[in-house]
TORLO-98314 format. One record per residue (C-alpha): residue in three letters; z, x, y. Coordinates in steps of 0.1 Angstrom, whole numbers, padded with zeros to 4 digits, always signed. Layout:
ALAZXY
...
//
This chain:
UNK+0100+0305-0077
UNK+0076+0285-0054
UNK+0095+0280-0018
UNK+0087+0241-0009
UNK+0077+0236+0027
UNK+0059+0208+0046
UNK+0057+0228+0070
UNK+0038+0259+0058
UNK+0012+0249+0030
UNK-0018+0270+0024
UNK-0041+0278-0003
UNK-0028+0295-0033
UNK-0044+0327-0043
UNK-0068+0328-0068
UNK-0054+0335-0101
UNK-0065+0342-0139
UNK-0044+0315-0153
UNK-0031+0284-0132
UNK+0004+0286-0122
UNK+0022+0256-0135
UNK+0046+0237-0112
UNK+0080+0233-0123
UNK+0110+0213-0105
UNK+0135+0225-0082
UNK+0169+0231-0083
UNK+0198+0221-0058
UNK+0200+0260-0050
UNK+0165+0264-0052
UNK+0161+0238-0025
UNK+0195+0254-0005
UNK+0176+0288-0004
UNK+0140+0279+0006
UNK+0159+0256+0037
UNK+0174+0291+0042
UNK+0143+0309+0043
UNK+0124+0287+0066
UNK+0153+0283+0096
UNK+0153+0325+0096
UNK+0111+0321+0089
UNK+0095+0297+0113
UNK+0116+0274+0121
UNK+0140+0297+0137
UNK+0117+0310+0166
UNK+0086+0287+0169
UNK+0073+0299+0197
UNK+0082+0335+0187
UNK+0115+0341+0203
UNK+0134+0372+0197
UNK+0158+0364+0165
UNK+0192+0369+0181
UNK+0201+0384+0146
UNK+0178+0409+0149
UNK+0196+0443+0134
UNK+0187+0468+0168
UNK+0192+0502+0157
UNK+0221+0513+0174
UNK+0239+0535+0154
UNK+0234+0543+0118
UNK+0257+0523+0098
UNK+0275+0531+0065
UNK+0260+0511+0038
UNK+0275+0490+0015
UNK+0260+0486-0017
UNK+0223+0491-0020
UNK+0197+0462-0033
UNK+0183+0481-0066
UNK+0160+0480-0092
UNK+0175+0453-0120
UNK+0189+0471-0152
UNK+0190+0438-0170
UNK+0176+0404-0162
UNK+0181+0370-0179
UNK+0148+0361-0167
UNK+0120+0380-0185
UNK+0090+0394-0160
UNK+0057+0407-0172
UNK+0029+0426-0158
UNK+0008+0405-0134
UNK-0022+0431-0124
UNK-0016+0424-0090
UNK-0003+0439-0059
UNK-0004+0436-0022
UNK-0013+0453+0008
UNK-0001+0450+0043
UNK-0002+0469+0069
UNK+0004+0474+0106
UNK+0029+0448+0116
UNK+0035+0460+0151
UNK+0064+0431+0158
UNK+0068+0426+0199
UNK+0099+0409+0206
UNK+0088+0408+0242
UNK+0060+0385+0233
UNK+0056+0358+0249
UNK+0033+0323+0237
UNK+0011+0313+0272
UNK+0017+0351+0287
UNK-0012+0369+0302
UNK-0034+0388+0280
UNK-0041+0410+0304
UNK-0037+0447+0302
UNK-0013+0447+0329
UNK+0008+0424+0310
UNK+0003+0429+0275
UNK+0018+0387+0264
UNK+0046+0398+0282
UNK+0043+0382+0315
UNK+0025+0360+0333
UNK+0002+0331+0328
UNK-0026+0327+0300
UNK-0041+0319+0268
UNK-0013+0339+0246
UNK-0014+0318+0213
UNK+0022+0311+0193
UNK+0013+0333+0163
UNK-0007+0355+0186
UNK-0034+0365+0208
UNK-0066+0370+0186
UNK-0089+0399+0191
UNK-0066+0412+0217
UNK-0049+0444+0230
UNK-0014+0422+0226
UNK+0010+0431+0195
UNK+0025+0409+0170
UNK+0050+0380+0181
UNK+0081+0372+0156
UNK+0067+0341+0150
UNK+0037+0357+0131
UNK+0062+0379+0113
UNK+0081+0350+0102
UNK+0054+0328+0091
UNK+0035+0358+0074
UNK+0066+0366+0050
UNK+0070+0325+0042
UNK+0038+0325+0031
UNK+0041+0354+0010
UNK+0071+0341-0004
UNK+0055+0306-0012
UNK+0024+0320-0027
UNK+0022+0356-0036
UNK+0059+0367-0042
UNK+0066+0358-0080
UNK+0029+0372-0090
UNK+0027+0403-0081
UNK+0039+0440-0095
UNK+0042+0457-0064
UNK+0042+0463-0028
UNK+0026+0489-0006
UNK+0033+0487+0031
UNK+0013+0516+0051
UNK+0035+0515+0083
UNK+0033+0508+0122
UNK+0062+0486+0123
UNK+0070+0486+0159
UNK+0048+0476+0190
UNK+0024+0499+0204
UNK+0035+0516+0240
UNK+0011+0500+0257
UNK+0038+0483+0287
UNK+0046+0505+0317
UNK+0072+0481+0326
UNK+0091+0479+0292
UNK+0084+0517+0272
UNK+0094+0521+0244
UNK+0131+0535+0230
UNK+0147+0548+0198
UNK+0165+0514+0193
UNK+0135+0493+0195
UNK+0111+0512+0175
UNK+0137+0516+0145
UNK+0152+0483+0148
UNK+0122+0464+0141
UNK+0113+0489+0115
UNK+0149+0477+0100
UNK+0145+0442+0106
UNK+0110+0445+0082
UNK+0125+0466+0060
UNK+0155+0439+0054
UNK+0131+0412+0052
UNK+0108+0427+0025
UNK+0144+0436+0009
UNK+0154+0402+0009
UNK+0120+0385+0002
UNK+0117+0403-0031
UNK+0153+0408-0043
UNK+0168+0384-0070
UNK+0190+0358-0065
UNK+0220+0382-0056
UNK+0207+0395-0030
UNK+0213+0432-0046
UNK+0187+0443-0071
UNK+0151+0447-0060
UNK+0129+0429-0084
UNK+0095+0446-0077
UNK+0090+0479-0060
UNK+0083+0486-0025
UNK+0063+0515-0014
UNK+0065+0519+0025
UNK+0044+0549+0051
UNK+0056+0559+0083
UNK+0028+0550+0110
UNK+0020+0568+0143
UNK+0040+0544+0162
UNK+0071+0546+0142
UNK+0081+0577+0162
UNK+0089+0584+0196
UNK+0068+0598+0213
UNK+0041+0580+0191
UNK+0018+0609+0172
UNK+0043+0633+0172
UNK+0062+0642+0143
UNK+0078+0677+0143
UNK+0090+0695+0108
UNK+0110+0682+0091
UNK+0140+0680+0083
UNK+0144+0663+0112
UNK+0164+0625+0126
UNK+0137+0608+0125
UNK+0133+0613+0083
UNK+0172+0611+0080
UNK+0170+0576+0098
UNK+0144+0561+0075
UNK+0163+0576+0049
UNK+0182+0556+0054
UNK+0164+0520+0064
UNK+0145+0527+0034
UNK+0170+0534+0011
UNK+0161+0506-0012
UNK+0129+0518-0017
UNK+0129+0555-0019
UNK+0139+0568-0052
UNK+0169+0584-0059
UNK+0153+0614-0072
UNK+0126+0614-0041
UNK+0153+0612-0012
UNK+0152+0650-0010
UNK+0115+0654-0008
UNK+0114+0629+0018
UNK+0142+0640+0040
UNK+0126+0669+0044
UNK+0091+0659+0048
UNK+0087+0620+0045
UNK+0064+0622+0013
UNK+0078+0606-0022
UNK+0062+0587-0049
UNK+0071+0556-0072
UNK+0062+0551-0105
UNK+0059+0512-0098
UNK+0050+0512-0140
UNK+0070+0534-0154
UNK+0053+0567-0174
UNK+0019+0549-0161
UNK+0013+0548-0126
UNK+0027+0563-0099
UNK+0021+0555-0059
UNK+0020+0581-0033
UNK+0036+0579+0000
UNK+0016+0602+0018
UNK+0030+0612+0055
UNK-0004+0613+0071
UNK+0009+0621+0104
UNK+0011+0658+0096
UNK-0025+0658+0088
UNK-0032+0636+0116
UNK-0054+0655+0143
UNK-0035+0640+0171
UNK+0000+0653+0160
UNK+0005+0684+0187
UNK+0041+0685+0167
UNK+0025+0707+0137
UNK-0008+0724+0130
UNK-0025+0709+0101
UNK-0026+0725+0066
UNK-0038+0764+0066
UNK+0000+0780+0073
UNK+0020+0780+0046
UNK+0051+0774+0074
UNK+0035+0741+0086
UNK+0049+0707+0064
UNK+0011+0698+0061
UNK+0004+0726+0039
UNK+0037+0720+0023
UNK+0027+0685+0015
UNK+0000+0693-0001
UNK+0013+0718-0024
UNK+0039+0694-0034
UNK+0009+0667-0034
UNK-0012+0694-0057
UNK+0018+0703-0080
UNK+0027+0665-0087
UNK-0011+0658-0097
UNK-0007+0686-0118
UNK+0026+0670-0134
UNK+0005+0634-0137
UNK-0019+0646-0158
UNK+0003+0662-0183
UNK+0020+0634-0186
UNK-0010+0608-0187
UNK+0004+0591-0153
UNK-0026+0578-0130
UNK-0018+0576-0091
UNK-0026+0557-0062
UNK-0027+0575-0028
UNK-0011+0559+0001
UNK-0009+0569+0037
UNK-0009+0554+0071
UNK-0034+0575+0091
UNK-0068+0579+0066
UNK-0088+0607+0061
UNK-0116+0593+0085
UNK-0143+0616+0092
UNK-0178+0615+0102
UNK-0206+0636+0116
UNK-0191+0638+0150
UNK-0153+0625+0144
UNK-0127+0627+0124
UNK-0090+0616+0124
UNK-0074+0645+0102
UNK-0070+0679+0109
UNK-0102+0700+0094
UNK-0082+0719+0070
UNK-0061+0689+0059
UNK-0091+0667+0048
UNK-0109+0695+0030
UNK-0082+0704+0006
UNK-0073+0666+0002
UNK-0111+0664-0006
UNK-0107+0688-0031
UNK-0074+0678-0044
UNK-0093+0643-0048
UNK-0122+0662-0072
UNK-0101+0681-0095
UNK-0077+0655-0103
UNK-0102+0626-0106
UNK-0090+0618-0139
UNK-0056+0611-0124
UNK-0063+0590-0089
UNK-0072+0555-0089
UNK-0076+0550-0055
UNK-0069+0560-0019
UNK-0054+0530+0000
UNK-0042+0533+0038
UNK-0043+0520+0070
UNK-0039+0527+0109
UNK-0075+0517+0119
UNK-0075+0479+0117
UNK-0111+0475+0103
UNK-0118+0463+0072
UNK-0139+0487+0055
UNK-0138+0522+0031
UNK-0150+0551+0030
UNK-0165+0577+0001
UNK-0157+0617-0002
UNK-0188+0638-0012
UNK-0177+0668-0032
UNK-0208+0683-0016
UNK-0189+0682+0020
UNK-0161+0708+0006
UNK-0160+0740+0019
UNK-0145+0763-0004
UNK-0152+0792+0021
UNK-0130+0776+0045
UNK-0101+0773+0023
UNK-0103+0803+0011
UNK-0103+0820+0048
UNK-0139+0831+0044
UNK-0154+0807+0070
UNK-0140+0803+0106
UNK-0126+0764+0107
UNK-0131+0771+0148
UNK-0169+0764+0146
UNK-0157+0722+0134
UNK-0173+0707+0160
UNK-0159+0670+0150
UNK-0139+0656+0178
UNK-0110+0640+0173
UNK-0108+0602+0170
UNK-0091+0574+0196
UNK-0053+0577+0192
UNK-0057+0542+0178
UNK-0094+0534+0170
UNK-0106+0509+0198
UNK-0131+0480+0189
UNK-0154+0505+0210
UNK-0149+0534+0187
UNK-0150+0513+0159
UNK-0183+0503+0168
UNK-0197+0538+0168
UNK-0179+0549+0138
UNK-0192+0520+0117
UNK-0229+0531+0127
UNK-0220+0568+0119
UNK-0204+0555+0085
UNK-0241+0538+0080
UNK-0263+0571+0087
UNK-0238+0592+0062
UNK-0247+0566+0037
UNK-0277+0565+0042
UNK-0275+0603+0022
UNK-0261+0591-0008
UNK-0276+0598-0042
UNK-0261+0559-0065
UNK-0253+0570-0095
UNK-0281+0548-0123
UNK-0267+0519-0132
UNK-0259+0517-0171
UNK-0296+0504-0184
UNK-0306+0535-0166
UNK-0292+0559-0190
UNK-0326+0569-0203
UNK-0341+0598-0216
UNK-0348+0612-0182
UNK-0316+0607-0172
UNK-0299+0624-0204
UNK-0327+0655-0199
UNK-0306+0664-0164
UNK-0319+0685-0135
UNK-0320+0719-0136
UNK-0294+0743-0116
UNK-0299+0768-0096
UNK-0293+0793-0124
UNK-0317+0771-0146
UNK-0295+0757-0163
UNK-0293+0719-0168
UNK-0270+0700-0151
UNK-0253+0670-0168
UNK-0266+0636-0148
UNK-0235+0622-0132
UNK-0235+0588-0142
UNK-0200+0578-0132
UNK-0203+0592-0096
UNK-0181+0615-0101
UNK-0196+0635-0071
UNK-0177+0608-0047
UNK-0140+0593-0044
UNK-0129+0566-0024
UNK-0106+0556+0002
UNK-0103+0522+0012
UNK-0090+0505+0044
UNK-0075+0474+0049
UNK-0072+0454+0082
UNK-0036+0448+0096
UNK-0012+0418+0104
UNK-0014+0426+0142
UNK-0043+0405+0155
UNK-0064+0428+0171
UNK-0087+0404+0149
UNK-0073+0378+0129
UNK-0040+0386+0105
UNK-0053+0397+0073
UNK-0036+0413+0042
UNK-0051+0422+0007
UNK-0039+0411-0029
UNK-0054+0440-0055
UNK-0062+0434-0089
UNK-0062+0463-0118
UNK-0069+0459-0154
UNK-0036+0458-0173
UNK-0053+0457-0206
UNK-0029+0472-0233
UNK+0002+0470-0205
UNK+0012+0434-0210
UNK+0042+0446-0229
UNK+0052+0480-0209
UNK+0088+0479-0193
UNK+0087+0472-0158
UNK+0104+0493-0129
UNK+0130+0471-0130
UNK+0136+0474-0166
UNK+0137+0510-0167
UNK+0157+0521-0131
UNK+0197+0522-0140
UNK+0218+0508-0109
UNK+0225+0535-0081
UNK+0260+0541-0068
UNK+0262+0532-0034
UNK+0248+0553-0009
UNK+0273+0559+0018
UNK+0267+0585+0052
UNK+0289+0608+0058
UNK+0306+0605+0090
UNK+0288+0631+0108
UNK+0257+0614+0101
UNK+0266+0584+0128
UNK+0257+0582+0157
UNK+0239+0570+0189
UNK+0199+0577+0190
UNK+0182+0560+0223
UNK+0170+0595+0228
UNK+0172+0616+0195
UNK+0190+0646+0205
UNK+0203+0655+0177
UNK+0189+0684+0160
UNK+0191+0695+0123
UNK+0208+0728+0117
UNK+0175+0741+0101
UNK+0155+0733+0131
UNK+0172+0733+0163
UNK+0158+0723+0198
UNK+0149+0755+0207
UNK+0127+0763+0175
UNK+0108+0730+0178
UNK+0100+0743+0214
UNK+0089+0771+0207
UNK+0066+0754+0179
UNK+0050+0731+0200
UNK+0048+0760+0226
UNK+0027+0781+0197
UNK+0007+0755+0189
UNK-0001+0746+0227
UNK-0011+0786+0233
UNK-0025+0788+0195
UNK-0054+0761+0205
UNK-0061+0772+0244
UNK-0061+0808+0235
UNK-0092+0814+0217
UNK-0089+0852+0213
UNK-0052+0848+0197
UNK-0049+0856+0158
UNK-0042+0834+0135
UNK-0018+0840+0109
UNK-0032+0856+0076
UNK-0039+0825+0049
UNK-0021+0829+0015
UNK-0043+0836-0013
UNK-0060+0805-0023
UNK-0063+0787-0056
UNK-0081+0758-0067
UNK-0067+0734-0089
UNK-0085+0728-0125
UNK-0106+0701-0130
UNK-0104+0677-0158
UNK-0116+0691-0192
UNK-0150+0688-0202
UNK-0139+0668-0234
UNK-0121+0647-0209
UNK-0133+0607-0205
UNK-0139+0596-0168
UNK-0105+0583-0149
UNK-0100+0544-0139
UNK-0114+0556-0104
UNK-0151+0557-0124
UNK-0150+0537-0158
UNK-0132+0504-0167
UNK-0100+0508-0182
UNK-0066+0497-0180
UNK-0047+0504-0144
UNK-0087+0508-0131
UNK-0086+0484-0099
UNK-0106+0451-0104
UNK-0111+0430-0074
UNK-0095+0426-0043
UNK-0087+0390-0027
UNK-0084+0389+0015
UNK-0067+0363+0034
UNK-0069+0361+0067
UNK-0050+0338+0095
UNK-0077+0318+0120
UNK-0054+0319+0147
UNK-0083+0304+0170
UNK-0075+0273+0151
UNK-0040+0271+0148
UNK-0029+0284+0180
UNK-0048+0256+0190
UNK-0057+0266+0227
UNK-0078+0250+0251
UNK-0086+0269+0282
UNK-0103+0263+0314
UNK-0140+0272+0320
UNK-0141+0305+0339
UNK-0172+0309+0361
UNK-0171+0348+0365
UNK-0177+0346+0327
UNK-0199+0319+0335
UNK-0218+0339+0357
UNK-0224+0370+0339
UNK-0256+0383+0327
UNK-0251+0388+0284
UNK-0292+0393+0284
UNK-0284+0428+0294
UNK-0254+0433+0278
UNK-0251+0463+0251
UNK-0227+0460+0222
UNK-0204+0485+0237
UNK-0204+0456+0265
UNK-0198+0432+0242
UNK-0170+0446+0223
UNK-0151+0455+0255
UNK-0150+0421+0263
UNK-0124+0413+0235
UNK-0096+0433+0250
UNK-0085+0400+0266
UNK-0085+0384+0238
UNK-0107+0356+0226
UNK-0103+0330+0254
UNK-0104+0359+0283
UNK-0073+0359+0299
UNK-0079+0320+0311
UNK-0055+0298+0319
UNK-0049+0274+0289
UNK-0054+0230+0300
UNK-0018+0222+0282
UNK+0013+0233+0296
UNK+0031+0233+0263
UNK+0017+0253+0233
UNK+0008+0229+0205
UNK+0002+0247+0169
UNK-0015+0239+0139
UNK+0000+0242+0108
UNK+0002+0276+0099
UNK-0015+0291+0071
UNK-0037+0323+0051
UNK-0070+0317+0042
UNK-0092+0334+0017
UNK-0119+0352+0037
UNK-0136+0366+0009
UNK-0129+0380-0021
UNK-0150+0408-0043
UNK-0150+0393-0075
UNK-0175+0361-0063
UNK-0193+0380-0032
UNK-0229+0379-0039
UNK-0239+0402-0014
UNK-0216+0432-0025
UNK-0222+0428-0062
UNK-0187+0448-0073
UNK-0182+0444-0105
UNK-0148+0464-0102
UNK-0139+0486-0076
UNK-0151+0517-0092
UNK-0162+0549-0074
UNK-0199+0539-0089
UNK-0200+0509-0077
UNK-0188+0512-0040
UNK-0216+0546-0036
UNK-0239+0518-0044
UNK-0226+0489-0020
UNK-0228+0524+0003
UNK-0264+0530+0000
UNK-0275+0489+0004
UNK-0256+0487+0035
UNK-0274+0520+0046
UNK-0307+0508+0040
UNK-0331+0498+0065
UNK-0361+0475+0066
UNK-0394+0485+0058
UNK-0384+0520+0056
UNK-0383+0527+0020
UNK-0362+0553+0008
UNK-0335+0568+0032
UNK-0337+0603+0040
UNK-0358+0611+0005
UNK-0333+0596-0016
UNK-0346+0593-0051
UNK-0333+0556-0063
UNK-0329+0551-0098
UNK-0353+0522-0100
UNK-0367+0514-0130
UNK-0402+0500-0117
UNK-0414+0492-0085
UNK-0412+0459-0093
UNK-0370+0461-0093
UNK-0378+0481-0061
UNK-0395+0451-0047
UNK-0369+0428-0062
UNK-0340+0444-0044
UNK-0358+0448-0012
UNK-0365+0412-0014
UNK-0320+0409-0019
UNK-0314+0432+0012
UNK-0331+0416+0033
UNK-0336+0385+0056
UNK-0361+0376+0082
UNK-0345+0364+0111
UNK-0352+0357+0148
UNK-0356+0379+0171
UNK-0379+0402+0194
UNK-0393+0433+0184
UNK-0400+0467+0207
UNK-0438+0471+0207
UNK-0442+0505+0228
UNK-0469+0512+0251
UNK-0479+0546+0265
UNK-0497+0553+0295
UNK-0504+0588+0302
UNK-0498+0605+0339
UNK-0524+0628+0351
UNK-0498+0655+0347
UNK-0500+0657+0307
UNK-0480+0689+0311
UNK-0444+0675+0294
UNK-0438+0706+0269
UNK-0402+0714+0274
UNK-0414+0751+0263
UNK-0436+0752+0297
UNK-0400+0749+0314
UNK-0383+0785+0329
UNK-0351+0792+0313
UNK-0324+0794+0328
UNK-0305+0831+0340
UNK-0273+0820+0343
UNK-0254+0787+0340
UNK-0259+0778+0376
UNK-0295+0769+0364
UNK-0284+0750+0340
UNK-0288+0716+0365
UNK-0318+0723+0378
UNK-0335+0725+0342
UNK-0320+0691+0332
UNK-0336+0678+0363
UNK-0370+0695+0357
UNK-0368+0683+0322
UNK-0362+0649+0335
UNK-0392+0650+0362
UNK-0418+0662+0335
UNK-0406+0632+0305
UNK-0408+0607+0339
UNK-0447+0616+0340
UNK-0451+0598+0303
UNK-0439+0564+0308
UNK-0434+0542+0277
UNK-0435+0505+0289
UNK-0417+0479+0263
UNK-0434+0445+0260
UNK-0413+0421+0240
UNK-0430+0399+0213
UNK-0408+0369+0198
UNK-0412+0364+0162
UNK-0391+0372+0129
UNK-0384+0407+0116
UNK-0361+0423+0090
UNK-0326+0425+0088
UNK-0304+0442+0062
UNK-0280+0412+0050
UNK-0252+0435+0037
UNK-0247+0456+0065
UNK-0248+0420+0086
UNK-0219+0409+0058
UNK-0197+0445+0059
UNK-0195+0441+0101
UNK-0186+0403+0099
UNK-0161+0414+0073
UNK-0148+0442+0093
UNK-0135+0426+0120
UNK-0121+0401+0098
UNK-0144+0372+0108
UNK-0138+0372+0148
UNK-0171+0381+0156
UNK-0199+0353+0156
UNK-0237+0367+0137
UNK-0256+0366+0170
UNK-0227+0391+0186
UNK-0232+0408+0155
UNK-0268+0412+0161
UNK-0260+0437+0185
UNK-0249+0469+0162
UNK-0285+0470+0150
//
């Protein structure tokens, strides 16, 4: 059913056959008048709801919306689903509040837009909220098979003046929770048409990061909010650890709810996934056994989480231990995962696993994981860390060996290389060396709003019963009496964890990672899981076939446009020097959002029409070139963006080209010639030629230490390099130009953008 609204047009997605427009009904007109007074209409200018549900105490439910046993109206397979992510509702927000730090759209005077304050530290007004779930419901609702919603669905604490509490944090994740309930339930209001696979975010807690064993309230009350959406037969696994799975097609595919935040580096509650007592290392046993379980029964998976398993050079944003035997988990059940999809970082952008970074060794407890010398990432990854993480992201790919593409499977390639026992080593043509994880930006406009519809291949499926089809009606879930009760503060403890215990834990861990010299606990004997057999075909994550994902499409909201804001010239901005700025410069700039905390010319905010946009989508971009979203292809898209001009291959990279000719040909694809000013470097030698580091005295003791770094300094002073600029064109890679626009989700113009090279 399409949801009429003069008021909230916007293109239709794009899909394989036209959707046909059919009349409405008197009730079909009743209900969408109904949705848009609770949508936009009801808080234009992104009041607080007065119906919002705050969570005050933990009610008894009634009956629970659930999966349809029977429906008059017959509902196929679409091959689609969506992604959104990181909602962050503020109802403090305020339109034509300050953007500054100090007020956070809360207070004050400024450029704070209706539907929200773009590339901004700000959070997400209701009005957003509202207008994002029309449009879903007008455009997206009735074609696709699924949901998955990675979590952060309260504000950030970013407010001195109004923290965060209990009530706030899990009423807005309530007042989501009902609205995706209500959005895709049928006409009843009590059966769930489509299933709804939801994360719990770093900020979903209190304090945010910190998640201590489970089980624990926090679990037990989104146990609860989510009790539409968990499975029956899951509720156990996640009350006591917040991890479940849905098979949104039935004996086909299953999703993953991974909670992330006990792998998550920054969670001082637990202590990542070596001690067989911590819930990380529980999870991923249960994660390991349920793979297991999948491939026996021919079920493929898709792996969600929050928090993803980030990690570069010098960062990372899981716990050491945590990423290496998800790593591994990701190799030997390659034939079962599809794809890794999560959130938390706000970029728009993936990542690719190299089998070749698994350490077996340290799994096993025969190398020290002490001597990691990865840092761990921002709390939430700042447009500043973002920027170096991107470039790190770049170098790491620049290391990747693309599989050949398929007119490359020549005699060569079938000879293989040799081992190092001698023995010939099958070429891997499906780059089954790599997996992937993939990152989607969020609905809080740090840039603009952005969600994702995914395509898979539902070839052979058309017919399969649908979760609906298949789920019988649920009795009623009703909490005991015992179970109620008032939560500003969460004092409550579970009987299996008391206060003191969790105390005590965090007390360990605290002593456990300032103590250097303290023992760790003996690590259980450790067993790797098998791989696929040999006779085994390559999995949907590496080879076309049905539930292999196809295409993505992502919208995006251009709240620069419809916000509509005009704003006063500012001449401190006016007045500063950008000639010397460096990106880092740049990029801190945006905190304020995109009109810099000035004042705004109208007293009275004046909106556009609201609406999503297409930003791009991966089956017509002619710069990435993906096919599909296979493993193969994306270690490819890897290695363009890596490569730089005029230095022909990366790191010694052997590139299956065919001739230099192709070489030439896709050199010629990369690249553009832009303006610009290149570095020409002239040296002029001191009389002191003496700038051998090795001449300098080594220090005896640490106290030296200073004095070298200052000799050092003094000798590299004598051999001055003087830059003269020359203006003309030089060589820029176009796909790594296209991955950063895309990354920050269009905000950032291609001369800013000019500035991460």
């Amino acid at each position: 059913m399409m949801i009429a609204s003069t008021l909230l047009r916007s293109s239709e997605p794009p899909t394989k056959s036209q959707r046909q427009q059919h009349p409405m009904s008197l009730s079909q007109c009743v209900l969408g008048l109904a949705c848009l007074w609770h949508g936009v209409i009801a808080s234009p200018l992104g009041a607080v709801p007065t119906n919002i549900p705050i969570a005050t105490d933990l009610q008894t439910a009634g009956t629970v919306a659930q999966p349809i046993a029977n429906s008059a109206a017959p509902r196929k397979l679409h091959g689609r689903f969506l992604h959104i992510t990181d909602l962050h509702p503020d109802q403090f927000y305020k339109p034509h509040s300050s953007t500054d730090e100090a007020d956070a759209c809360h207070r004050g005077k400024g450029p704070a837009g209706v539907y929200g304050a773009e590339v901004s530290d700000c959070d997400t007004p209701f009005a957003l909220i509202n207008a994002t779930f029309d449009w879903i419901a007008a455009n997206v609702k009735d074609d696709i098979d699924f949901v998955i919603w990675t979590g952060d669905t309260a504000r950030h604490d970013s407010d001195e003046e109004l923290p965060r509490n209990a009530d706030q944090v899990l009423g807005t994740n309530r007042w989501i929770a009902d609205k995706m309930a209500e959005l895709f339930s049928d006409s009843t209001g009590r059966h769930l048409q489509i299933p709804i696979v939801p994360t719990l975010g770093n900020n979903d807690i209190l304090p945010h990061n910190i998640l201590l064993p489970g089980p624990n309230p926090w679990l037990q009350h989104y146990t609860h909010i989510w009790r539409r959406f968990v499975p029956e037969a899951q509720r156990h696994s996640f009350q006591f650890g917040g991890w479940f799975y849905v098979e949104v097609i039935p004996n086909r595919l299953a999703v993953f709810s991974l909670n992330t935040l006990y792998f998550f580096d920054r969670n001082a509650g637990t202590d990542g996934c070596a001690n067989p007592s911590e819930p990380g290392y529980k999870q991923m046993e249960w994660l390991r056994i349920q793979l297991q379980i999948m491939r026996e029964r021919g079920v493929k998976a898709i792996l969600t989480g929050h928090v993803p398993p980030a990690r570069t050079e010098s960062k990372k944003l899981w716990d050491e231990n945590c990423w290496q035997k998800y790593s591994l988990w990701l190799r030997q059940y390659r034939d079962v995962v599809v794809s890794g999809v999560f959130g938390h970082m706000n970029i728009d952008h993936f990542f690719i696993h190299d089998e070749r970074d698994i350490s077996v060794g340290l799994l096993t407890g025969l190398a020290d994981d002490s001597i990691d010398a990865r840092e761990a990432m921002d709390d939430e990854l700042s447009v500043t860390g973002a920027a170096d993480y991107l470039q790190e992201l770049r170098q790491n790919w620049a290391k990747l060996q693309p599989p050949p593409t398929d007119s490359k499977t020549s005699d060569k390639a079938k000879k293989g290389k040799k081992g190092r026992k001698g023995k010939k080593k099958k070429p891997d043509v499906w780059g089954e060396r790599y997996s992937l994880s993939l990152v989607s930006p969020s609905i809080v406009p740090n840039y603009y709003p952005a969600l994702r519809i995914v395509e898979y291949n539902i070839s052979g499926l058309e017919d399969t019963p649908l979760w609906r089809d298949t789920a019988k009606n649920a009795m009623p879930i009703e909490l005991e009496q015992s179970d109620r009760q008032k939560h500003p503060d969460l004092k409550r403890r579970n009987l299996s964890h008391t206060e003191d215990d969790e105390e005590t834990d965090a007390q360990k861990k605290k002593g456990k990672k300032s103590k250097g010299g303290k023992s760790k606990p003996k690590k259980p004997d450790f067993l790797i899981p098998h791989p696929p057999a040999k006779s085994s075909p390559p999995g949907p994550a590496y080879s076309p076939q049905p539930l292999t994902l196809t295409g993505y499409t992502q919208y995006f909201a251009n709240l620069t446009h419809i916000n509509n804001i005009t704003t006063e010239a500012s001449p401190t901005l006016l007045d500063h020097d950008e000639e010397e700025d460096t990106w880092v410069d740049w990029l801190l700039r945006w905190r304020k959002g995109r009109h810099g905390n000035k004042k705004p010319i109208h007293p009275e905010p004046d909106p556009r029409e609201f609406s999503f946009e297409v930003e791009y989508s991966t089956f017509d971009d002619k710069l990435y070139k993906l096919g599909d979203l296979t493993v193969k292809n994306y270690v490819k898209l890897a290695y363009r963006i890596s490569k730089q001009p005029n230095k022909g291959k990366a790191n010694n990279v052997d590139i299956p080209y065919e001739s230099a000719a192709e070489e030439e040909e896709e050199e010629e694809d990369l690249f553009e010639n832009v303006e610009g000013e290149d570095d020409d470097e002239e040296e002029e030698e001191e009389e002191d030629d003496d700038d051998d580091l090795s001449d300098a005295e080594e220090p005896t003791d640490d106290s030296d230490e200073e004095e070298l770094e200052t000799e050092t300094s003094k000798k590299h002073d004598k051999k001055k390099k003087k830059k003269k600029k020359k203006k003309g064109k030089k060589r820029q890679n176009k796909v790594w130009m296209h991955f950063l626009t895309h990354a920050f989700v269009s905000t950032a113009e291609k001369e800013d953008l000019k500035k991460f090279t």
